[in-house]
C-alpha positions, 0 to 999 in steps of 0.5 A, spaced: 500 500 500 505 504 501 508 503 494 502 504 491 500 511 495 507 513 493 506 512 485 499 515 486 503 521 488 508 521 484 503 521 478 499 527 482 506 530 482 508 529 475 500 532 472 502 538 476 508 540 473 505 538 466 500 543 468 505 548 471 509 547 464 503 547 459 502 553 463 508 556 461 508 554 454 502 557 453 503 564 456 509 564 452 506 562 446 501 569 447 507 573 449 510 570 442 503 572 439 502 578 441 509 580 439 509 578 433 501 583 432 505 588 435 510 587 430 505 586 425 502 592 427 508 597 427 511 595 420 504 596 418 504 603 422 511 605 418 509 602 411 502 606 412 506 612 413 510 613 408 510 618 401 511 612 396 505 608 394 508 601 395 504 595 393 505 587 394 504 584 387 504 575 386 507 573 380 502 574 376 502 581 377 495 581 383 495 586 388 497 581 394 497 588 399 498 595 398 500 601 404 494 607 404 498 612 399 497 606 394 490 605 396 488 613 396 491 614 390 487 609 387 481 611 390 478 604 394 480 601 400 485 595 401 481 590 400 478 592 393 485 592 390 486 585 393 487 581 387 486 585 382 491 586 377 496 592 378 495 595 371 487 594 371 487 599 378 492 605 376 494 606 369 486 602 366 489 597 361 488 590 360 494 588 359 501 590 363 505 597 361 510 596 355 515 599 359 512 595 367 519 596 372 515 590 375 515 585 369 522 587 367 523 585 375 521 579 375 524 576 369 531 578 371 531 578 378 534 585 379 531 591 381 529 595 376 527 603 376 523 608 370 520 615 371 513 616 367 509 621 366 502 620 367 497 623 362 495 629 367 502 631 367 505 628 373 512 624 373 513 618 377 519 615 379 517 607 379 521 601 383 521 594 383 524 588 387 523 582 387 521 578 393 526 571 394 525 565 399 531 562 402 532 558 396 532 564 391 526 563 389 521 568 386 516 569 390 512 575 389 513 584 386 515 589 390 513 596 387 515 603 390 512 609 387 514 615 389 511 623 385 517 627 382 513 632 378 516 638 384 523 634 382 522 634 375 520 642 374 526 644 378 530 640 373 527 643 367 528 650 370 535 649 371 535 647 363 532 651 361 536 657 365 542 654 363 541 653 356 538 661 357 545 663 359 548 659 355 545 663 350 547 670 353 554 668 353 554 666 346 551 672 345 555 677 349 562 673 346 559 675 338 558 683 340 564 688 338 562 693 345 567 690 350 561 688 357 563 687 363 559 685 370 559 687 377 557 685 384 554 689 390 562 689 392 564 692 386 568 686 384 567 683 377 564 678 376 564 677 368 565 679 362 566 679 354 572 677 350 571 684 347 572 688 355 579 682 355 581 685 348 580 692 349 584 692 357 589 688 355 586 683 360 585 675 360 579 674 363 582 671 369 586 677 371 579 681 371 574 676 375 574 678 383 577 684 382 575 691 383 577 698 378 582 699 384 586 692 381 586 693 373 587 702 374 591 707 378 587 710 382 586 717 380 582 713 374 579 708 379 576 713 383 571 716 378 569 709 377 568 706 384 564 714 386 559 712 379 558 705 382 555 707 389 551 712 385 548 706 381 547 702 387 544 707 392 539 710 385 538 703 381 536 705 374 539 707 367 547 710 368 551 713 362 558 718 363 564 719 359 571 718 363 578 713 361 581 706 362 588 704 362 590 698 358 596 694 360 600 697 354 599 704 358 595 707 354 589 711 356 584 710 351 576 714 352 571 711 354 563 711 355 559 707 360 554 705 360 549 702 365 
């Protein structure tokens, strides 16, 4: 009887700590569900709150899951994106885009990048990925899209300035009148390959110097006085005086503002 009292404990003991360990194992398995929630959750919270439109595709180009600047710009919740084609939902075809970042992607197994501009006038930069398993398999698309048309318009501005001042610069070289160009300071910051000519001066002696570096004084004086002049009074200037060129010759001259 006392063996068989004492297996009897042993038993009982044995079911409490199976009890005790199952327990365990089940507060652990909902500390590893809620973490990986709370993980779910916060990477949810990060994808939603980025600029780029970013959209999960298969294989078969199928919207898997999109963030909420996809969904938003294309007017429906996430859950009627699902499934459907990308090329149905944004650019309303049948068929993929001739130029799809994301098919180019899936053929090559690199990234791949286009910028597009979409009928209303706005440009896209378009990245794809794909999305591999462990063994290197292609399991499915990501595509991100972000609107550069700001980007776009600051770039065609710049071009744009810069082909006008190319322009003047070609225009300024082919004129006879020697032009020149100052800063507040007085200090040239240009001039034409005539103004070179006529001072006996290569451009490089010219540029971030003032009428006090390329004259004596007696003549700078005049010039300088007429610069605040100008400064103080903006407007139209014009007056007679002299330059001395390297030679040391004076030679009359009349400026013009």
């Amino acid at each position: 009887m006392g063996n068989q009292h004492k297996t009897k404990e042993q038993v009982m003991r044995e079911l409490d700590e199976m009890k005790q360990r199952f327990s365990r194992l089940e507060n652990q398995h909902l500390h590893i569900k809620k973490a990986l929630r709370y993980e779910e959750y916060g990477k949810k919270t990060i994808l939603d709150n980025l600029l780029e439109h970013v959209v999960y595709h298969d294989l078969n180009l199928r919207v898997l899951w999109a963030n909420r600047a996809a969904s938003e710009s294309a007017g429906m919740p996430v859950e009627k994106l699902v499934g459907r084609h990308c090329y149905e939902i944004w650019p309303k075809r049948s068929d993929p885009c001739e130029d799809c970042p994301v098919k180019v992607a899936k053929e090559t197994g690199q990234p791949h990048a286009v910028e597009k501009k979409t009928p209303d006038g706005r440009f896209w930069r378009i990245n794809a990925f794909p999305v591999m398993d462990s063994s290197g398999e292609i399991t499915g698309m990501t595509e991100l899209t972000l609107e550069i048309t700001k980007q776009k318009q600051t770039e065609n501005a710049l071009k744009e300035s810069k082909e006008q001042k190319d322009f003047l610069n070609t225009l300024l070289e082919t004129i006879s009148n020697p032009v020149f160009y100052k800063d507040e300071r007085g200090r040239y910051t240009g001039c034409n390959k005539a103004f070179e000519d006529f001072t006996g001066r290569p451009r490089s002696d010219i540029v971030g110097k003032t009428v006090y570096d390329i004259g004596p004084k007696e003549i700078a004086d005049k010039y300088y006085e007429k610069d605040l002049e100008l400064f103080e009074k903006p407007g139209k200037q014009r007056y007679e005086w002299q330059i001395k060129s390297t030679d040391g010759v004076l030679r009359d001259v009349t400026v013009s503002y």
